[in-house]
C-alpha positions as CSV (number, residue, x, y, z in Angstrom):
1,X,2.4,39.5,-30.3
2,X,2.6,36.1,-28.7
3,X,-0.5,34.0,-27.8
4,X,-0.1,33.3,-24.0
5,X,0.9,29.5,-25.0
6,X,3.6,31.0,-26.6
7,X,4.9,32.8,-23.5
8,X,4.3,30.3,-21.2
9,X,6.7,28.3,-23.6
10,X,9.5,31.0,-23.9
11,X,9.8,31.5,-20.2
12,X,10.3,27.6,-19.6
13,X,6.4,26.7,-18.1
14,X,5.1,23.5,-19.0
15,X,2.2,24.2,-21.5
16,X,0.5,20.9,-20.6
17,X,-2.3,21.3,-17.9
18,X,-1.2,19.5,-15.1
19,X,-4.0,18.0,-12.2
20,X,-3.0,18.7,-8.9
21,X,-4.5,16.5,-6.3
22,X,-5.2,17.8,-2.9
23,X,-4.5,15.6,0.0
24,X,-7.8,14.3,1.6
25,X,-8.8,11.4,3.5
26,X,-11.5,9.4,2.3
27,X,-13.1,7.3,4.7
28,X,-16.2,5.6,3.7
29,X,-16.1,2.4,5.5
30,X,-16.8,0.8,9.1
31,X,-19.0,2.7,11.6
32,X,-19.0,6.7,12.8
33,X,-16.6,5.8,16.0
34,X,-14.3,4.2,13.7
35,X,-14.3,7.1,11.4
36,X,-13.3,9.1,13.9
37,X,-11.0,7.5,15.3
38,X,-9.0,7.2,12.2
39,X,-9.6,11.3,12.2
40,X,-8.1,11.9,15.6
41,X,-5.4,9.6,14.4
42,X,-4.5,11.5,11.3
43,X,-5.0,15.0,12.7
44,X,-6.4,16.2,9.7
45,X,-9.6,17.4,9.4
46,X,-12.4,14.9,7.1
47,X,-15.8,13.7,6.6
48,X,-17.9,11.2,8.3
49,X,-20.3,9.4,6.3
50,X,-23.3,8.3,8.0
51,X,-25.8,5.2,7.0
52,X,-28.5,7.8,6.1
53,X,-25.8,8.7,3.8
54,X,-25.5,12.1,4.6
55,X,-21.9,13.1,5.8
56,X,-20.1,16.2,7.8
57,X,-16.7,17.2,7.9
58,X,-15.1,16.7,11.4
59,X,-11.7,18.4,12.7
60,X,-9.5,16.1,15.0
61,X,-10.4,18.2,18.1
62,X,-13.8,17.4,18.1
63,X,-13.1,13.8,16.9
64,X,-11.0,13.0,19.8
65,X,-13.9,15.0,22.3
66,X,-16.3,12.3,21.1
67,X,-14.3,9.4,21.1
68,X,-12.8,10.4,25.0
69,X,-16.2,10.5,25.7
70,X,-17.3,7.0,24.5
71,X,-14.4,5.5,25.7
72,X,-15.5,6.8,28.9
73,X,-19.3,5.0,29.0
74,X,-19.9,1.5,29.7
75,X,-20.8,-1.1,27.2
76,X,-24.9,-0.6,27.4
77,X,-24.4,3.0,27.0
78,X,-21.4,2.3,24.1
79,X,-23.8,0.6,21.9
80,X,-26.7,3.1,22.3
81,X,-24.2,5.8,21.3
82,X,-23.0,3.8,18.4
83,X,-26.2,3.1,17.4
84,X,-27.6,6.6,17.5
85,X,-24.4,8.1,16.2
86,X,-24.6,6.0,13.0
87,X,-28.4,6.8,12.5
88,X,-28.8,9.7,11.2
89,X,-27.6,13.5,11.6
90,X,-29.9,14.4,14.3
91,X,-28.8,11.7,16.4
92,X,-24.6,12.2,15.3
93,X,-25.4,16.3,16.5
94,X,-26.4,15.3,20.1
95,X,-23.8,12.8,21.2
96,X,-21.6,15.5,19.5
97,X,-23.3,18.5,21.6
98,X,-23.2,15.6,25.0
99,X,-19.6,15.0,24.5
100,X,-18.3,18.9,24.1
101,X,-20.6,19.2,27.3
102,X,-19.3,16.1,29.0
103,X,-15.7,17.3,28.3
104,X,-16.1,21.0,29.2
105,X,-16.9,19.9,32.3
């Protein structure tokens, strides 16, 4: 009987172990608005890293929600937001939960 090396090798598979990489975007860098932008640009779904080091995956619907809605505030308001946003997760959840609100409406 053949070991399954040895099967693997008579039916033409490689018998090496091969590493397959998933594609994933890592974005560590720069502040939570410019994280997602580069998410809403990509249209792939990734994490954003916040100073308090914690981080939470993001899909590019909800990335381009928030960023439509910053875009939309002045530049008082824009700096709170960014400021709040790059905190810490309690802060990042509700300018996430104010802009699915603010585009619902």
């Amino acid at each position: 009987m053949k070991t399954f090396k040895e099967f693997r090798e008579s039916i033409g598979y490689s018998t090496k172990l091969e590493v397959v990489e998933r594609e994933k975007i890592e974005i560590f860098e720069g502040d939570v608005i410019d994280q997602l932008r580069k998410i809403a640009k990509s249209k792939k779904e990734a994490d954003v890293t916040l100073k308090s080091g914690s981080s939470h995956k993001i899909d590019p619907a909800s990335a381009k929600q928030i960023i439509k809605t910053f875009d939309s505030l002045n530049s008082s308001k824009q700096k709170k937001v960014r400021k709040d946003m790059n905190k810490d997760t309690k802060g990042f959840m509700t300018i996430m939960d104010f802009a699915q609100e603010n585009v619902q409406r």
